[in-house]
C-alpha positions, 0 to 999 in steps of 0.5 A, a space after each residue: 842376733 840380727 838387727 833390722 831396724 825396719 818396722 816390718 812382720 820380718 823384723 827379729 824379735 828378742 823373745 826374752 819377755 815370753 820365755 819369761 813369762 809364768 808357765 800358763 798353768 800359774 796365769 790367773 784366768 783372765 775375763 773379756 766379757 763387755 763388748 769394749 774388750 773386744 780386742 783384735 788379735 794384732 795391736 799396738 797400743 799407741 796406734 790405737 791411743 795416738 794415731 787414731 786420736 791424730 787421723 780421726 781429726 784430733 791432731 789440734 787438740 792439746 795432748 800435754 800441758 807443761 811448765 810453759 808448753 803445750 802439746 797437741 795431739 799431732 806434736 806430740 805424734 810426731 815427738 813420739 815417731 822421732 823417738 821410735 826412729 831413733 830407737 829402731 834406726 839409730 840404737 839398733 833395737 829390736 822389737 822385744 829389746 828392754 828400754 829402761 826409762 827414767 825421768 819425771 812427769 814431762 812430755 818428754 818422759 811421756 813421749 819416750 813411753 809410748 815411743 818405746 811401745 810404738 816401735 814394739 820394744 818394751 818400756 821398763 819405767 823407773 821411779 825418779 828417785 830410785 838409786 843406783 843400787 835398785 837401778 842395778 837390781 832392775 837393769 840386771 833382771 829385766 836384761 835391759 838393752 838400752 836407756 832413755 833418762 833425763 839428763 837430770 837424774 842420769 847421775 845414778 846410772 853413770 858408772 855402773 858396770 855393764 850399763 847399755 847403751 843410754 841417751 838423755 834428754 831434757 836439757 840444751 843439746 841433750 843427746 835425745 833430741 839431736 838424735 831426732 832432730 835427723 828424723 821427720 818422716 812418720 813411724 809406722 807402729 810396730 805389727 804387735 801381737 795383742 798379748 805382746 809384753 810392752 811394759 815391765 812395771 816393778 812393784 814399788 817395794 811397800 814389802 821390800 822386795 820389788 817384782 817384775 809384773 808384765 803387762 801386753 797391749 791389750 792390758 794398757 787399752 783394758 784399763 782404759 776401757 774399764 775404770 776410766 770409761 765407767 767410774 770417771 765419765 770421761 769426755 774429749 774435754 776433761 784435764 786431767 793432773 795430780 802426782 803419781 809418777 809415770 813410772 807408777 801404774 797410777 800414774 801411767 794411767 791416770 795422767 797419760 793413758 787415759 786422757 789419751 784414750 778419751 782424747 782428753 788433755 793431761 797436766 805433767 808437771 815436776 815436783 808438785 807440793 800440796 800448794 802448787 798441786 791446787 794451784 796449778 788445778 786453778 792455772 789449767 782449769 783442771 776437772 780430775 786429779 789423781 793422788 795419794 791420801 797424803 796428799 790429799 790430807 796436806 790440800 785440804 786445809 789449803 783448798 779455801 784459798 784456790 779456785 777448784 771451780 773446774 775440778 769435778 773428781 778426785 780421785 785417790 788410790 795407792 794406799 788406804 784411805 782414811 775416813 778423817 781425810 775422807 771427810 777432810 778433803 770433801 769439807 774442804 773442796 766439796 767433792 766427794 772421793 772416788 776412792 779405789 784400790 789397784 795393783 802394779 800387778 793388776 796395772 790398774 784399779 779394779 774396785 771403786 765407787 763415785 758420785 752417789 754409788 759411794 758408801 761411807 767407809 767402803 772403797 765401792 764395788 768391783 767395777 765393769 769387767 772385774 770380778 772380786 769376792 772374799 776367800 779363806 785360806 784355802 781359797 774357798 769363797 767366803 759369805 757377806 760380813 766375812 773378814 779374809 783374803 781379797 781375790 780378783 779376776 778380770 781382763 788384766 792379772 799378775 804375769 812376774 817376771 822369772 819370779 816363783 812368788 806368782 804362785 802366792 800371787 796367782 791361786 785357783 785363777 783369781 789375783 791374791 792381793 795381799 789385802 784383808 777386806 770385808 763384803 757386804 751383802 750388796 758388794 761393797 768392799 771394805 778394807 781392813 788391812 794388808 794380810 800381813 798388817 793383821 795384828 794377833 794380840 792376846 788372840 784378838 785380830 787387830 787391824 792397822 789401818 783402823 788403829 791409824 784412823 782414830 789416831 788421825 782424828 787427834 788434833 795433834 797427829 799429822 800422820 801416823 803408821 801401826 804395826 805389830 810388835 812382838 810380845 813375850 806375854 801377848 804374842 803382839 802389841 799394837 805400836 803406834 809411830 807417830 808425826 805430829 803437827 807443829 805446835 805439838 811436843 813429843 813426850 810420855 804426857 801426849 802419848 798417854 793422851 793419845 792412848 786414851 784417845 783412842 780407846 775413847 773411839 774403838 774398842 779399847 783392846 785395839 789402842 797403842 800400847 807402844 808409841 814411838 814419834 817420828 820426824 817423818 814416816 818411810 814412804 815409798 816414792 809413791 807415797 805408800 807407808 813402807 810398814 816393814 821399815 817401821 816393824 825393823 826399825 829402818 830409818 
């Protein structure tokens, strides 16, 4: 194959993303009804988040905050064609080529993100904390072409056979920048095609076995013109910061795409706690933070002692939210969450509430330009009050990788997310679980997540994780696994206490027959509960 590094219409391209695309019978069908989806035939994302930013007279404006840098809008332009060129002239790549990306939360990795989309290849970003065995997996099916790590967490890739081509960046002298140091002039974007694959996220494994979901460039503008423009408000003047990893779609878009989007300024920093989260909130005048409901449980007994005057939103997403750390975080803080639930295969979050549109125990409603309902097994549209499967449709939608799971995933058009919800009648959306985190006991339908949360209010429980246990006489039992809070000792005495507790708040048919303490829960780099590691006992 030939490989022309200029970035011209007649440049080659490397067609293994659509020759591996799901066949278009088993796409879910997708919905561009509000006049901001409006998407031209021809796009490249970054010129439209980036270069528009810089040439509508933008390129002053602080793009990214980091540990002792800032970058504006035109710097980090300018990062992000070096890196282009040095892909296209210096790599040889071309558009279509996989680049794996692997890095924490610095301008950096985010300069390497969307240099990779500028230049028409399709970025494939790594969770940090990813070992070389799942790197493995991921550099084979993705049949990626070339590397960007930081030179910090290259350790994991050295050595594995048939690795391509890779340059870190990140430290003195790292390979990277001495490559870009060559280049200054300007990179014009990549002539992509709308509905082009730019990026490959992989699931992060809450089942244990990650996919492939393709995403296009209009899917990248498409979750910046839904949730972000009708749930968050945002303006030109609003910092955004939290913890998902730019290699989480959470994170993607909350801490990079959508500032840009809105001309906003984002914080990008390394290995955040619940401490250094407020603080830094302070530091920046941060107004929306993005993170997990662990996260938010660990801050809110903190936040007395930080200035949050600036901050206006929190948002949380990645797992469910439960009421007690609801209640926590808004006693704490005196903000009200804006809750919502996405999927890597949706790339982002498609149902959500704020302000006064939030209703106690719901996630909120489908936002502007997705559409959800409830369906049975058949996928028969269900009434208000109904427990069953959650379905969506909307301007993004699952598209794996080479993967026959898309037919589980994709039925009768709509997005199956594995989620067990209940609608009322006036849409709200409530969750009651993972469809595969449903316990059957004694013929009652038990769900975990509720389990949990009445656990969570005893003063001893940290954090908790129920799952179902097979039974002999009662086909399951519900089984607590239990992190308790220092000061608290493990022990039959406090198990039996807590299994009173939590009769005493739900129906007692639903309370733990079997309680196990651990040190520490399984969670995935993301900070979701790894339910299956707890159902087979892996460590």
């Amino acid at each position: 194959m030939s490989r022309d590094p200029s970035p011209t219409s007649a440049t080659p391209q490397d067609d293994f993303a659509r020759a591996h695309l799901p066949p278009r019978a088993l796409w879910p069908e997708l919905c561009f009804d509000l006049p901001e989806l409006q998407y031209p035939a021809r796009l490249n994302c970054v010129a439209a988040l980036l270069d528009a930013a810089v040439a509508s007279g933008g390129g002053e404006r602080i793009a990214i905050h980091a540990d002792g840098q800032r970058w504006s809008y035109a710097q980090l332009l300018r990062q992000v064609d070096r890196i282009a060129h040095v892909l296209r002239s210096d790599l040889r790549l071309i558009p279509g080529n996989r680049v794996l990306l692997r890095g924490a939360n610095t301008s950096m990795m985010a300069a390497c993100l969307l240099a990779v989309l500028k230049a028409g290849c399709i970025a494939v970003p790594t969770m940090p904390l990813l070992r070389a065995r799942e790197l493995s997996t991921i550099l084979a099916k993705a049949e990626v072409n070339a590397v960007l790590c930081a030179q910090g967490l290259r350790a994991e890739l050295d050595g594995l056979a048939g690795l391509p081509a890779m340059l870190c960046f990140g430290a003195d002298d790292a390979q990277l920048e001495r490559h870009m140091a060559a280049h200054a002039g300007p990179f014009a974007a990549h002539d992509t095609a709308a509905d082009d694959v730019c990026l490959i996220s992989f699931t992060s494994g809450t089942t244990g076995v990650p996919k492939g979901t393709m995403h296009m460039h209009r899917d990248v503008l498409a979750i910046c013109d839904c949730f972000p423009r009708s749930m968050l408000q945002v303006s030109a003047d609003d910092i955004f910061i939290g913890t998902p990893p730019l290699a989480f779609t959470f994170g993607l878009g909350g801490l990079l795409l959508f500032p840009l989007r809105f001309g906003a300024a984002t914080v990008l920093l390394e290995k955040l706690t619940p401490e250094t989260l407020l603080r830094a909130i302070g530091t920046y005048a941060a107004t929306i933070c993005f993170t997990a409901p662990t996260f938010y449980r660990q801050m809110a007994p903190l936040a007395g002692q930080h200035d949050l005057r600036s901050l206006r939103l929190s948002v949380s997403a990645g797992e469910a939210l439960p009421l007690a750390t609801r209640d926590a975080w808004q006693a704490a803080s005196g903000l009200a969450m804006t809750d919502g639930i996405g999927a890597t295969e949706m790339l982002h979050i498609f149902i959500s509430a704020t302000g006064d549109g939030i209703r106690r125990g719901a996630i909120g409603k489908a936002i502007p330009g997705y559409q959800a309902c409830i369906v049975d097994d058949d996928g028969v549209a269900q009434p208000p009050g109904v427990t069953g499967r959650l379905a969506v449709k909307g301007p993004t939608g699952c598209r794996y990788l080479a993967d026959m799971r898309q037919r589980e995933y994709v039925q009768h058009g709509w997005n199956l997310t594995g989620d067990t919800f209940e609608m009322d009648a006036d849409g709200y959306f409530y969750y009651r679980a993972r469809s595969d985190d449903m316990i059957v006991s004694a013929g009652y339908n038990i769900a975990g997540p509720e389990v949990e949360e009445a656990l969570l209010r005893h003063p001893a429980v940290a954090e908790c994780g129920v799952v179902g246990r097979a039974d002999a006489e009662r086909g399951q039992i519900v089984e607590a696994h239990v992190v308790l809070k220092g000061g608290y000792q493990a022990g039959d005495a406090l198990a039996a206490e807590l299994q009173d507790f939590v009769r005493q708040q739900i129906a007692p048919y639903k309370y733990p027959r079997a309680i196990r303490f651990l040190p520490a829960l399984p969670r995935t780099e993301t900070g979701k509960l790894q339910r299956f590691k707890l159902r087979t006992d892996i460590p």
